[in-house]
Every structure is written in C-alpha cells, then in structure tokens.
Wavefront OBJ file of the C-alpha trace (Angstrom):
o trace
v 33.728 -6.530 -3.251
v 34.126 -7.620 -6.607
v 31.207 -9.480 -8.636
v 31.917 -12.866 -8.709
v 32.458 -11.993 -4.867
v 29.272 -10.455 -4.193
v 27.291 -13.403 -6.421
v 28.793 -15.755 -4.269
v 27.820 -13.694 -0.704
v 24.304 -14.003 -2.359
v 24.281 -17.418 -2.452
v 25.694 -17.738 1.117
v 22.684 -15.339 2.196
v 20.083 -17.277 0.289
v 21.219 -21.115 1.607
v 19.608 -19.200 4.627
v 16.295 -19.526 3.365
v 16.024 -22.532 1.089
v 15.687 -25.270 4.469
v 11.833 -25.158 4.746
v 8.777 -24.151 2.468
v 7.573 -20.484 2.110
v 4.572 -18.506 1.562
v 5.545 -17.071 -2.104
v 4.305 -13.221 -1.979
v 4.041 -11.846 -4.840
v 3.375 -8.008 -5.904
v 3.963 -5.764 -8.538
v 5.728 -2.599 -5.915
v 6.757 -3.121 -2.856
v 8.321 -0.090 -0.290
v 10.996 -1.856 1.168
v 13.178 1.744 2.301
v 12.340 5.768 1.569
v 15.323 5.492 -0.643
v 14.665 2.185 -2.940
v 11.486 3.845 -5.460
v 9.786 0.154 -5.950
v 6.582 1.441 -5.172
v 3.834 4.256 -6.272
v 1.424 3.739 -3.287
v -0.805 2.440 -0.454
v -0.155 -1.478 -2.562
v 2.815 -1.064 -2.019
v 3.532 0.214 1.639
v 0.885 -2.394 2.152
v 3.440 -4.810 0.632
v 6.422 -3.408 2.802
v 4.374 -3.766 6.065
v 3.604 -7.496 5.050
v 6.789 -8.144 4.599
v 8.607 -6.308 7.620
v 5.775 -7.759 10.023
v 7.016 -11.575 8.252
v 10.170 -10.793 9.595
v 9.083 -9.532 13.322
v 6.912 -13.053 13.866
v 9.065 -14.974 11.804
v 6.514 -16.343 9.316
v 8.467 -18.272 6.271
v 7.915 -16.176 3.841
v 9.863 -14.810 0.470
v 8.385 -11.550 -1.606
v 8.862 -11.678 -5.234
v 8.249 -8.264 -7.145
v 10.265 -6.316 -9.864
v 13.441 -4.044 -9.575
v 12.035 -1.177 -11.394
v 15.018 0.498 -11.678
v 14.051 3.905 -13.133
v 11.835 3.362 -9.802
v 8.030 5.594 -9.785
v 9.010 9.657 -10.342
v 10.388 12.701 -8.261
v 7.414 15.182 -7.945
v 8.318 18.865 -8.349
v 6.016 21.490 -8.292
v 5.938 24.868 -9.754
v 4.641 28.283 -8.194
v 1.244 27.546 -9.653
v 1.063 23.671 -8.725
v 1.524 22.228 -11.407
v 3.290 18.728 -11.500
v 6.551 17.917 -13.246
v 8.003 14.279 -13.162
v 11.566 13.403 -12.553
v 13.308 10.328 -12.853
v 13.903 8.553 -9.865
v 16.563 6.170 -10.494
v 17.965 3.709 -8.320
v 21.278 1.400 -8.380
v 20.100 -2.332 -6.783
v 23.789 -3.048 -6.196
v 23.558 -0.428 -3.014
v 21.113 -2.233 -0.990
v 20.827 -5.806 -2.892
v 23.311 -8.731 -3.819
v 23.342 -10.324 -7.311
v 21.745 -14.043 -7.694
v 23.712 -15.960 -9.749
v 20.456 -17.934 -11.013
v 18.870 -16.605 -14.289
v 15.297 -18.007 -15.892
v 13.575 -17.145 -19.220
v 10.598 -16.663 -20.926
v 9.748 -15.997 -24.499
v 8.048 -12.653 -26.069
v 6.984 -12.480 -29.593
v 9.509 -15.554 -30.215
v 12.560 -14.082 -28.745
v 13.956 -15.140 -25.663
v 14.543 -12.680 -22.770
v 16.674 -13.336 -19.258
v 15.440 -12.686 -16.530
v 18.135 -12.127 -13.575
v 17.559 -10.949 -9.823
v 18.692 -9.559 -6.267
v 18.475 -10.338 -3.278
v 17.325 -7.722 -0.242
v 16.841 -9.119 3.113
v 14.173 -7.120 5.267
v 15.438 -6.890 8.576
v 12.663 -7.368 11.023
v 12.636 -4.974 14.208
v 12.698 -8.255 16.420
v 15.683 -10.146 14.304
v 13.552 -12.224 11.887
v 14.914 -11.808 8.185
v 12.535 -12.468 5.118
v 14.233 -12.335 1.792
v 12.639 -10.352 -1.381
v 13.835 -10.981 -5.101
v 14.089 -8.410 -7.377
v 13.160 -9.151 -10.883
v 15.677 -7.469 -13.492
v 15.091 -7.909 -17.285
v 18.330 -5.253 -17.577
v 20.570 -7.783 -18.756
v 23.700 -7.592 -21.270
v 22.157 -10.754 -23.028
v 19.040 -9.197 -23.738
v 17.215 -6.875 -26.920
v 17.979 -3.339 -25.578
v 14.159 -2.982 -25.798
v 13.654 -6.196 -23.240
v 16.662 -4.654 -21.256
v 14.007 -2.100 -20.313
v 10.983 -4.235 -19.512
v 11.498 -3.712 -15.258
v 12.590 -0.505 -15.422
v 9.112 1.905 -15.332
v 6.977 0.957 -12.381
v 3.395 1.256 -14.224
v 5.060 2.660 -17.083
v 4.586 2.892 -20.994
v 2.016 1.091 -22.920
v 0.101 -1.623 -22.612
v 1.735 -4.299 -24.331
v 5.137 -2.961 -22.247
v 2.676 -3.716 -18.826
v 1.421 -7.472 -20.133
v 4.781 -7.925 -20.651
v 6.194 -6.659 -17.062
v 3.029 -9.001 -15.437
v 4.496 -11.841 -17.173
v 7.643 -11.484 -15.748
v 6.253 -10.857 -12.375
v 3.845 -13.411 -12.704
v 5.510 -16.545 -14.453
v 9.080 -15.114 -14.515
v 8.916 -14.923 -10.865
v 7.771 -18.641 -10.274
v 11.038 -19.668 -12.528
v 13.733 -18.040 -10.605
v 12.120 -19.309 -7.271
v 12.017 -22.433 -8.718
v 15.505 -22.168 -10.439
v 17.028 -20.415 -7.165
v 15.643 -23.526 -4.975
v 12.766 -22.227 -3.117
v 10.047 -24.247 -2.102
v 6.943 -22.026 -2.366
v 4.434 -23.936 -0.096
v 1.339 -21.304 -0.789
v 1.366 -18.510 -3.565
v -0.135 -15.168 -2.324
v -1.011 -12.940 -4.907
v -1.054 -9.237 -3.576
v -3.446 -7.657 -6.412
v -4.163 -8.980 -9.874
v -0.836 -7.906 -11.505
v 0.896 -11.266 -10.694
v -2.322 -13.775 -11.435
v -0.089 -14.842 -14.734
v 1.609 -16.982 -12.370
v -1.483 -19.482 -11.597
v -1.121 -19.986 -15.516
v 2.204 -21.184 -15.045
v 1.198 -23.393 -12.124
v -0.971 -24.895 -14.369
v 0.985 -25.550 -17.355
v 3.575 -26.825 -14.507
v 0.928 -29.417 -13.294
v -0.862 -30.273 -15.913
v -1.747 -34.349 -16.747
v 0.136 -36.012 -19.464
v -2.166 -35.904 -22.402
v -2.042 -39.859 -23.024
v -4.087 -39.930 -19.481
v -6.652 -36.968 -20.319
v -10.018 -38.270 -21.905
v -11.735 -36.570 -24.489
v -13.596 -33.797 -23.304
v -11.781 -33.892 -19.955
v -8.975 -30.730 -19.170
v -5.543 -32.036 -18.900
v -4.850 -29.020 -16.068
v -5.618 -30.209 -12.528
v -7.278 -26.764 -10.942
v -8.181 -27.807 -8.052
v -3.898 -28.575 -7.221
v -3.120 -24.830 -8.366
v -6.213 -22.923 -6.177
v -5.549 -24.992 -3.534
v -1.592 -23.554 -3.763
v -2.816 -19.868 -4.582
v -4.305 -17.154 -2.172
v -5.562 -13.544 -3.831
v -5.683 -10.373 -1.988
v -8.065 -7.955 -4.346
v -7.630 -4.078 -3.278
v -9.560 -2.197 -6.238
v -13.559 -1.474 -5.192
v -13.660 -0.430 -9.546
v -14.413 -2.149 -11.787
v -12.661 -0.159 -14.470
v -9.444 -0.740 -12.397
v -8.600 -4.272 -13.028
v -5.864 -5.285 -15.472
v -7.350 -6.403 -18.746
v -5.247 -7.511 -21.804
v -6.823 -8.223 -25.366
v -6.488 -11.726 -26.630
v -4.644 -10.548 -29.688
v -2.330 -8.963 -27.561
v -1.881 -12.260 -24.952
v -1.419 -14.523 -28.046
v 0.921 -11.986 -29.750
v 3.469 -11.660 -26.886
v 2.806 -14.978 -25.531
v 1.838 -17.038 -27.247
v -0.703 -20.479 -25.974
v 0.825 -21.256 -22.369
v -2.272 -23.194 -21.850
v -5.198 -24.117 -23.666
v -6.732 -21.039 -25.322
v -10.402 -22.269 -24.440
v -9.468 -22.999 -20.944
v -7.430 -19.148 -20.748
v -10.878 -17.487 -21.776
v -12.815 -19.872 -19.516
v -10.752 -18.863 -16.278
v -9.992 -15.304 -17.535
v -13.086 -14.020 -19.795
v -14.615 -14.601 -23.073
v -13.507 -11.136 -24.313
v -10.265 -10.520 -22.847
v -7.705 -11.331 -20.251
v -9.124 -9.725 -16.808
v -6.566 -10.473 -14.555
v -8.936 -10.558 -11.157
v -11.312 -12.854 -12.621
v -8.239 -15.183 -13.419
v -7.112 -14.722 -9.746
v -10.486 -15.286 -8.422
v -11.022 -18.692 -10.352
v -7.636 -19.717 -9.891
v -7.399 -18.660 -5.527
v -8.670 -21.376 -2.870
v -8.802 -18.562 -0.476
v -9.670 -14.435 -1.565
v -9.922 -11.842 0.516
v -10.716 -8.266 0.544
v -9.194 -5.718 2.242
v -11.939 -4.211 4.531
v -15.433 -5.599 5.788
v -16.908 -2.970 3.607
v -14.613 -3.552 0.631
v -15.529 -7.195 0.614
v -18.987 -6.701 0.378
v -18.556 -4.348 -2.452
v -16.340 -7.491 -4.061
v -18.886 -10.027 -3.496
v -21.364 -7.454 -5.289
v -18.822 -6.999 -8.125
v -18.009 -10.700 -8.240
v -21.400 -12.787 -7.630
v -20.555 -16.435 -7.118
v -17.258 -15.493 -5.521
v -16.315 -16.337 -1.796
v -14.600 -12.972 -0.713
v -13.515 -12.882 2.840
v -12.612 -9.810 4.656
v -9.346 -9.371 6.519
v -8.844 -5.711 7.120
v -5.554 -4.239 6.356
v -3.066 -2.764 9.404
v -0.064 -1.199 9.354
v 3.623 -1.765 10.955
v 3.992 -0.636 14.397
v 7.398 0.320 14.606
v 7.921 1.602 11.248
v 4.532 4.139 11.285
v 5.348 4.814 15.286
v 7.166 8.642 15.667
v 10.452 8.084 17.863
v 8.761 9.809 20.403
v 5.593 7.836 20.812
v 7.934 4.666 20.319
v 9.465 5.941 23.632
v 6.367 6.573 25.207
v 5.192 2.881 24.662
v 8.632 1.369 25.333
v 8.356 2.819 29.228
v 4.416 2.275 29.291
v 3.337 -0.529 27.071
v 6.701 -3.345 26.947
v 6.383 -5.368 24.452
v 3.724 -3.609 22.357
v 6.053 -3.750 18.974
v 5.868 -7.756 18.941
v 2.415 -7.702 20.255
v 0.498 -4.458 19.804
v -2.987 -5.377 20.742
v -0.974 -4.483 24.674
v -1.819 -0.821 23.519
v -5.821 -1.285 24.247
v -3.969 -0.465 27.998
v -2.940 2.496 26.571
v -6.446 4.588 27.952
v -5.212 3.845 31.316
v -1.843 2.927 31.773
v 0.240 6.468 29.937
v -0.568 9.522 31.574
v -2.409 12.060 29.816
v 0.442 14.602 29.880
v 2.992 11.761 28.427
v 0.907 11.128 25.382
v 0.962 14.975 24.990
v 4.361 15.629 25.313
v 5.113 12.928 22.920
v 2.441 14.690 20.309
v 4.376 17.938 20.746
v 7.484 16.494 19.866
v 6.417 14.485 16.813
v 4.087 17.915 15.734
v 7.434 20.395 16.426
v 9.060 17.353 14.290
v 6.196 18.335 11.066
v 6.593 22.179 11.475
v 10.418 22.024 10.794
v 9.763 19.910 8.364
v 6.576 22.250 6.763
v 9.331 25.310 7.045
v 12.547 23.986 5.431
v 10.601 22.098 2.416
v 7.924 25.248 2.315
v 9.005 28.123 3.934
v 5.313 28.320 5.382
v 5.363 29.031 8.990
v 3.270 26.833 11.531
v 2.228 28.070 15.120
v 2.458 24.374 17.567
v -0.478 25.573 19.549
v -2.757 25.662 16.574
v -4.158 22.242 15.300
v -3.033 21.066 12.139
v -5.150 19.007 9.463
v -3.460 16.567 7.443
v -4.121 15.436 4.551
v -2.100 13.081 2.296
v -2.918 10.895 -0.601
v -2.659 9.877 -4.547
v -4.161 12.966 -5.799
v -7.086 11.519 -8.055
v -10.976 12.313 -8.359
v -12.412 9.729 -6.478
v -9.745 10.548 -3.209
v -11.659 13.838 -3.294
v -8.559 15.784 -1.796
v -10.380 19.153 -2.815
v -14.302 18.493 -0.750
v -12.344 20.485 2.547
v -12.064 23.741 -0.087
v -15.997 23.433 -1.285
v -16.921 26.577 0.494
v -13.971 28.545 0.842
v -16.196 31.480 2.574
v -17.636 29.118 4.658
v -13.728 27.761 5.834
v -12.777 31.171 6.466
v -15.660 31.765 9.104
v -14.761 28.533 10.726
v -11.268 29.620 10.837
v -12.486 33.248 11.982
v -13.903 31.846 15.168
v -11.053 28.998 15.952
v -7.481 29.087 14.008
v -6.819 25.713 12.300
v -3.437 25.008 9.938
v -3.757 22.710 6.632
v -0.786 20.474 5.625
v -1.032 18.630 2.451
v 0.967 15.998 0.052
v 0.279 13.799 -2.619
v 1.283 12.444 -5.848
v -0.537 12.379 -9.198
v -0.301 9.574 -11.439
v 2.101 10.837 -14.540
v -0.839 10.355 -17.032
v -3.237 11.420 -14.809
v -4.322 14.397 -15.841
v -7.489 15.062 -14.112
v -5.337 14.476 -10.971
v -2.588 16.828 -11.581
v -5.151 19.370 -12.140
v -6.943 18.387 -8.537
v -3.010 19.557 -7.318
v -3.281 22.600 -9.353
v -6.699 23.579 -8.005
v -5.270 23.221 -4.150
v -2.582 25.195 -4.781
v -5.266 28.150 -6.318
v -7.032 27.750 -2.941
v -3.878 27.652 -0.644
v -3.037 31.517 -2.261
v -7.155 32.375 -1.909
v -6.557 31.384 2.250
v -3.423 32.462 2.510
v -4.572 35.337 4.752
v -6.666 33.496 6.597
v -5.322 29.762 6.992
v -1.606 28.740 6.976
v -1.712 26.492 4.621
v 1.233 24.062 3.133
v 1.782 21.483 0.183
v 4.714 18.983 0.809
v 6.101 17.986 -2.996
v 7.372 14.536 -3.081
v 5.239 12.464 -0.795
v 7.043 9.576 0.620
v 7.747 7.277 3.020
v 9.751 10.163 5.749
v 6.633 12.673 4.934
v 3.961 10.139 5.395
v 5.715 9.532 9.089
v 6.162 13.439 9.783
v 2.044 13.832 8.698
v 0.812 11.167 10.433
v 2.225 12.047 13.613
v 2.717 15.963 13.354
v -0.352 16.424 12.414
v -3.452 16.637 15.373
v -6.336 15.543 12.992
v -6.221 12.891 9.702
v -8.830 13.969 7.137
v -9.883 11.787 4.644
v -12.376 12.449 2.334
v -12.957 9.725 -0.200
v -16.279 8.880 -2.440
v -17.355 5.534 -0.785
v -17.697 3.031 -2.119
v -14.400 3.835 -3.573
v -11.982 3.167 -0.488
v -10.866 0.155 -0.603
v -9.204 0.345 2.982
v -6.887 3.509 3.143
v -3.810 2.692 6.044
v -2.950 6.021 6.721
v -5.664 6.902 9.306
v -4.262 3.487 10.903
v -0.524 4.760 10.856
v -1.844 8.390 12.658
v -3.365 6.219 15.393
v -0.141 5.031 16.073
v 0.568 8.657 17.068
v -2.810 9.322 19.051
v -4.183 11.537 15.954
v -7.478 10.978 15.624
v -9.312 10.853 12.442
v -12.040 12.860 10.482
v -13.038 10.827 7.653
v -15.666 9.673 5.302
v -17.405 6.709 6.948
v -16.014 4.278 4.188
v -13.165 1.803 3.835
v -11.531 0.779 7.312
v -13.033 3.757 9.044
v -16.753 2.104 9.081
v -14.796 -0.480 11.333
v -12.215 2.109 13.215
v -14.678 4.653 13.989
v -15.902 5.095 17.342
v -17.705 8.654 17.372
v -16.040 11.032 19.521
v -13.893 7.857 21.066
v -11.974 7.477 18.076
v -12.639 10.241 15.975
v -15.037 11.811 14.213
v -17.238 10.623 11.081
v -18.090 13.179 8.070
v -21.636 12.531 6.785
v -23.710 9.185 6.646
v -24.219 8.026 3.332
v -20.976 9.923 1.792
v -22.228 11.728 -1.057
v -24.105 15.073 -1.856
v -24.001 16.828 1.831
v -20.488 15.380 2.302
v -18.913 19.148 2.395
v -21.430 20.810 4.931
v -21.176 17.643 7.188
v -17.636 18.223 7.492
v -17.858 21.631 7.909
v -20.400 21.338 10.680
v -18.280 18.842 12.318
v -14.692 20.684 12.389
v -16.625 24.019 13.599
v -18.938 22.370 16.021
v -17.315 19.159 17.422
v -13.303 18.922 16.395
v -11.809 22.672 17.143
v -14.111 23.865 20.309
v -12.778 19.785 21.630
v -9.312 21.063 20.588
v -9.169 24.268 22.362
v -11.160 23.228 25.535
v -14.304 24.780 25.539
v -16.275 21.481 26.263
v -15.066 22.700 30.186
v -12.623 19.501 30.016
v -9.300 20.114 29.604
v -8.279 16.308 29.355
v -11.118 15.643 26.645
v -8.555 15.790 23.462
v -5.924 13.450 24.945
v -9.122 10.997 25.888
v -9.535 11.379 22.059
v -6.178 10.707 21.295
v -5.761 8.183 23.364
v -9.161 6.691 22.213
v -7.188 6.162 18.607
v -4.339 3.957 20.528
v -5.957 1.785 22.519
v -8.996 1.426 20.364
v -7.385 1.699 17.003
v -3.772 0.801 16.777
v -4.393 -2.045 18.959
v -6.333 -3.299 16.096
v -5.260 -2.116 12.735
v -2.190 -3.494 12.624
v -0.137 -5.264 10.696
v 0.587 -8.478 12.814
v -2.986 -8.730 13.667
v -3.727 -9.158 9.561
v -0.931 -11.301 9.150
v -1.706 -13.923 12.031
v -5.079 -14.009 10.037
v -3.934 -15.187 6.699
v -1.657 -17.099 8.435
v -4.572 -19.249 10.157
v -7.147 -18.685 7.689
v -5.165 -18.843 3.898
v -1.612 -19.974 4.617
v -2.653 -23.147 6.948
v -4.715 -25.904 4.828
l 1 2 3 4 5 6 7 8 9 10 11 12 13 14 15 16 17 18 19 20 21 22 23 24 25 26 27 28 29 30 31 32 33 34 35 36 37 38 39 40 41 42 43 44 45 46 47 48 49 50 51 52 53 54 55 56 57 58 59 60 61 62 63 64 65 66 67 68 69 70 71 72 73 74 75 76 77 78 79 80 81 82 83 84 85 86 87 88 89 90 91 92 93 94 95 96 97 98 99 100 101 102 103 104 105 106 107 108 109 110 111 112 113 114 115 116 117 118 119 120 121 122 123 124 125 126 127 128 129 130 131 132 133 134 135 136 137 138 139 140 141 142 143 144 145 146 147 148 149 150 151 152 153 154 155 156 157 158 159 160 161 162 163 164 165 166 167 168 169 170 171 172 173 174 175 176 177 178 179 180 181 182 183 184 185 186 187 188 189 190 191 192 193 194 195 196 197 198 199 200 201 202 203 204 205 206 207 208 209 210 211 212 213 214 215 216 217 218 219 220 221 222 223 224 225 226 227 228 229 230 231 232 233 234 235 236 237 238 239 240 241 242 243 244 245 246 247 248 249 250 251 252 253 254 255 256 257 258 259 260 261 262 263 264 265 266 267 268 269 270 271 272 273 274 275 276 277 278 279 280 281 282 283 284 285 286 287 288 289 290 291 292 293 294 295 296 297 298 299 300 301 302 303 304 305 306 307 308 309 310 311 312 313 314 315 316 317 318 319 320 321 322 323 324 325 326 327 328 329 330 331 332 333 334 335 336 337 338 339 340 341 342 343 344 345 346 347 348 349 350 351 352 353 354 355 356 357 358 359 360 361 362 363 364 365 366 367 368 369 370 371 372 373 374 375 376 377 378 379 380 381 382 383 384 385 386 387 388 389 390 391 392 393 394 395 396 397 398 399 400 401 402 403 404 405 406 407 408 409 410 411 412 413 414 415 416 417 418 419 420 421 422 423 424 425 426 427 428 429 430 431 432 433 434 435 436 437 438 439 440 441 442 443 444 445 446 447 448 449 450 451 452 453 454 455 456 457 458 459 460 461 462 463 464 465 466 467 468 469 470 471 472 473 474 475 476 477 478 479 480 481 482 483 484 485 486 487 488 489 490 491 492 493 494 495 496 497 498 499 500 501 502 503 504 505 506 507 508 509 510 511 512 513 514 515 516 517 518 519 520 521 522 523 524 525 526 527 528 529 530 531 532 533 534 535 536 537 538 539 540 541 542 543 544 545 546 547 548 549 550 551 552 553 554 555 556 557 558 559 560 561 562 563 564 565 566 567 568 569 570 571 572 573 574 575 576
C-alpha cells in the first residue's frame, strides 16, 4: 500500500473512534508489543496493561505517548558483566498507519511539526483502543527537531523539556486537530503535566472580563478535566526544569507568576504542577500513597493499587488450566479466588512444569547454563539500580552456599541498567563476580536483554519471585503480581504492593519487618528454614507447595489485576 493509501486507511480506522468522548491517557513509554521498544520499564508495561485491559472492558479510551523511534537500547553483556548499549531501532510503518493530521508548537522561536500514527491495541475480548504516536521526524523540520522523539529518556535536559512538551501540549493539539473529544485527561506520571498548561491557556477568560488582581485562567475547569497517577516514592525523581530553561525553549504559555505559583518558586517540578492542576491523584499502592501524602502535605492522594493483564502475564499453560477450570476468568478474574478449590492440585502442577521446562530452554539457548526441573528456581528480574537492591541475596555468599549445601536451589536473573547509570551497571557487574564465585555450588544464570518474552518465561518458570527492594522505595513493583498469575509465590521485602499481597505462608513469604539493616539474614533464615524444606516436602505434606501456589491465584491474582484497577478509576476519577 502506497502512502497516500495507507493515510487514508488511517483515517478510515480513526472515524472509528471519534463518535463519543474519551479518557485522554497520556504517558511518556508505553509497551504496546516485545517488538515495538516504546518503553524502558515497569511505567511503561504499566501503561500497556492499562491500555490492553481498555480494550477487554471496552472503556473509551485513547493513549497518547511518543514514537521514540531509536526506541530504549539492546543490552549486551560481556564475559565479565559489563553492559554495552545497542540501538534498538524501530520502523512505525510495520505496526502503525500514518495520520494525515499534523500540529505545532514553537521552540526557541522556530516552529516544529509534529506528525503521528496510529496503533490499535487489540483487546483479548474484541474491544480496540487506539494509541497515537507522537513523531517530531518530519521532512519539514530542523534536522535537530527531526530528532526530538527519537531517544526514549535520552540526551540532555533541555532535549527532555523539549520531548515533555511535545508529549504534554503537542499531544493535546493533534487530539484536538485529529477530532477527538478528550472527556477526562489522565496523566500517567509527571512527564506529560505540560499539558494542564495548555488546558489552561486553552480556557482561559478573555482579559476584558478579568479584574485586576483576579487570574484570567479558570483552574478549577482544567483539574476538574485532569486525573494524575504519581509512581516515584523520591523525591529526587521528579522532573524539574529551570525557569531559564522553560522561558528559553518556551517561551510564556501562561502567566509566568501563575507557572511558578502552580509549579514552584524555583523551578518547574512537574508533580507539583500535576498535583495542583489534578481533581483526582492517586498513588499506586496503599503504602506508596502514604509515603505521597508525607512527601506532598496538603495533597489528597488516593491509593488504587496497580494490577497487571491477565492474559498477557498468564503462561499458555496456566491460560489452559483456567480456561477448563475457571471460564471466564480473562474478562473477570476475581473468578480465580475459586481457584483453592476448584483446579486440582496435580493440574496446577503440571501446568508449573510446563511453563518452568518453558524457562530452562530458554536459560540454556540464551546462557548455555544448565537447569535441573526438580530443583526450585529463584527469580529475580528488575531495573538494575541501588535502591532495587538486586545484590542483598549475595550478602553472605558463605552463608548461601551452606543453605544450598543442605537443599539445592537455582538463581535466574535479568535486568537492565539505565545507560547513564553507572552505579547500576556496576550492581550487574558485581552479580556476574558472584555468579563465577557460586558457580560450583549454585547454577546460576543472567538473561541479557530483559523484555517483555523474558519477563513471561521468569515469572512463570520460575518457583519463587524474590524481590528485595529498600522500602520506602517501591512504589508498587507488578512483577510479583504477573508470577501469581502462574501460582509462584513470592519472597519479598514487605514494601510496595506486597504489604497488601502478602499473606504469610498463604501467599508467600515476607523478608524482614522493618526492611533495612537485618534485611539479608531475614532472608536467609527464611529460604533455609521456611521456603526450600516447604519445597522439597519435609513439612510431612506433600500438597503444602501447591496450597502455596495456589494461595498466590486465588488470593493474589484475583486481586492484583489490571481490570480490578481500571474499574476503580473508572468509578472513582473518570466518572464526575
């Protein structure tokens, strides 16, 4: 199909989604498919869930985020662990159309185009939600601007402000200039909050009706239209942009008192403009938004805990197993609390063995380390950075051998450093010294290039989650919810979503009670006292792991699900 073809098929394909308002979604990386690179992390797989589950209850909804064409990075690693970036390009015309609508905005005085794609999510129950992908890349544009949604989280910081505009008020545009009618803004993270700025300049009273003193911008229209969805627990990791910078690039799209009223006297913080500019915020855990209300006095901060898509985090076989057992449980999973008594004990095993057979293969081919199925696995998977605390299993590496002396455990690990992360890529580095320290005493394997297929393989090949994180630094964390999908219980910090999701010895297992200092010998104590003698049977009850396993189903994944979260914003921040 030729382009003037394919522009038109766009616009066919779009007419399908212009007849009623939508919820506008907006976020900076999205994980639509393993093989489109819009994304770096958890925000991001959070962002495909929302979406996907959208489509499954047919919620009106349209996503707005940025092609990033050079997409995040290929991770290699080298014989010592180190981390090398490679590009990870991708070509939008293989899984989107072209829009024939183009919008503007002006940087430093020069005008830049903003195009887009369309890519329509295909729910697992026939619902469609449509996403638009924001491309600067352009034959109209400076080469430099041509560049501007290329590097997810890339370059400098002027090179960010200006990809947050684009999200943020370039986004509004082309809905606006491609006919949408955005009934409620959602904001997923701060990196989009430029757009309540344009909702404001957009509704704000002719100045020949303003008195003096008064503000001609009528706030309480644009928080009433805009929801916020805050997922960093650190301070140090919300957006901020210098005022020099904002009026450099920018220039005064509103009142500059008014910016530093709504956004901070010193510079731009991009939550605290969210915050005053959102009728309804939320965090993303009942712990995180208690943390959020500390960090943010004055600031209502509701809790609606994140969940995870059933069908897409669900191995084939346990999608089988609930398909015979459980009808239904993809539309509404909350039919999976039956699962404790309605699947047999030796169904939910057989299905384990399939999806952990699945995760050795994998481990082999990728590795060449060899797994034995009858010996548990721990997984681990994450963004490799200080607070995730990836390395607190390896504390005592004496101490893990004598554990592993008495009852034979397996490691799997995977995880991606930021590129200018450097204290991270060293954390990588570090595993890789202790993977050749146990090498004669624990198999032990590092999957390069965590993505969306590994994630799957981990979280339901392995037959224990471990996730070790310095509260209160968690803001949620999914993927314990994903392995409960797959009856794998977790071992975890007591922070984020596991202070909710953890039922001792029902659901899992909790590491340590106030997460700090004793954090190692807790977990140690636990694996070597509680998870491996449960494992291999020596409570005297055979059928006490599956109870476990099946614990994390009907407990867990009955719960922390996506469509659960998303019928709550739908009654609580979309309806009003």
């Amino acid at each position: 199909m030729d382009a003037p073809s394919r522009v038109a098929a766009a616009a066919t394909e779009l007419d399908a989604f212009l007849h009623a308002p939508r919820i506008a979604y907006f976020t900076m990386e999205i994980a639509l498919r393993n093989d489109i690179p819009t994304y770096a992390g958890g925000l991001g797989v959070l962002a495909g869930d929302t979406i996907r589950t959208a489509a499954d209850l047919e919620l009106l909804m349209v996503a707005v985020t940025l092609a990033s064409r050079a997409g995040y990075f290929r991770q290699r690693l080298d014989e010592n662990g180190r981390q090398h970036e490679d590009p990870a390009p991708w070509d939008p015309a293989a899984h989107a159309t072209p829009l024939a609508a183009k919008t503007s905005i002006t940087f430093e005085g020069r005008r830049v185009w903003i195009g887009g794609w369309l890519h329509v999510v295909q729910g697992h129950m026939n619902g469609r939600q449509p996403v638009i992908l924001l491309d600067t890349d352009l034959p109209e544009n400076h080469p430099d601007d041509r560049l501007l949604t290329h590097y997810l989280y890339g370059r400098d910081e002027t090179y960010r402000f200006k990809q947050e505009c684009v999200l943020g008020i370039g986004g509004l545009r082309m809905l606006q200039a491609l006919g949408f009618d955005a009934s409620q803004y959602h904001m997923n993270e701060g990196h989009s909050a430029l757009l309540a700025l344009e909702l404001l300049r957009r509704y704000a009273h002719p100045r020949e009706f303003v008195r003096p003193g008064e503000s001609p911008y009528d706030i309480p229209r644009v928080r009433e239209l805009c929801n916020f969805t805050t997922h960093t627990p650190v301070e140090a990791g919300h957006d901020r942009f210098s005022y020099e910078l904002v009026g450099r690039v920018l220039g005064d799209i509103v009142d500059p008192a008014t910016l530093r009223l709504l956004a901070g006297e010193d510079s731009l913080n991009m939550t605290r403009l969210a915050l005053n500019l959102s009728e309804y915020v939320n965090g993303v855990a009942k712990r995180h938004a208690e943390v959020s209300r500390t960090m943010f006095p004055g600031y209502r901060v509701r809790a609606v805990t994140n969940g995870v898509h059933p069908f897409m985090w669900t191995a084939p076989s346990f999608r089988k197993l609930y398909d015979r057992y459980v009808p239904s449980w993809c539309h509404e999973p909350e039919l999976l609390v039956r699962a404790d008594c309605c699947i047999p004990d030796a169904a939910v095993w057989e299905a384990h063995v399939e999806a952990k057979q699945a995760l050795i293969e994998r481990v082999q081919r990728a590795t060449g380390v060899t797994l034995h199925p009858k010996v548990p696995i721990l997984g681990l998977a994450r963004r490799m950075t200080a607070y995730k605390r990836p390395d607190l299993l390896f504390a005592d590496l004496e101490r893990l051998k004598g554990i592993a002396r008495n009852r034979s455990f397996q490691i799997v690990l995977a995880g991606k450093a930021h590129p200018r992360d450097e204290d991270g890529k060293r954390l990588i580095e570090t595993l890789y010294g202790h993977m050749h320290a146990l090498r004669d005493s624990i198999p032990i394997a590092y999957l390069p290039d965590y993505d969306m297929d590994t994630a799957l393989a981990m979280v339901s090949g392995a037959d224990v989650w471990l996730n070790t994180p310095l509260p209160p630094y968690e803001a949620s964390g999914t993927s314990g919810m994903k392995a409960a999908f797959n009856g794998v219980p977790s071992l975890s910090v007591l922070d984020g979503w596991w202070v909710e999701g953890c039922i001792e010895g029902v659901t899992g297992w909790a590491i340590g009670d106030d997460g700090r200092e004793h954090d190692a010998e807790a977990l140690y104590q636990k694996l070597d006292q509680t998870v491996l003698p449960l494992y291999y049977g020596y409570s005297g009850d055979p059928g006490a792991w599956v109870r476990v396993m099946k614990g994390a189903i009907s407990k867990n994944a009955s719960y922390f699900n996506s469509h659960r979260m998303m019928r709550r914003y739908a009654a609580e921040a979309y309806i009003r």
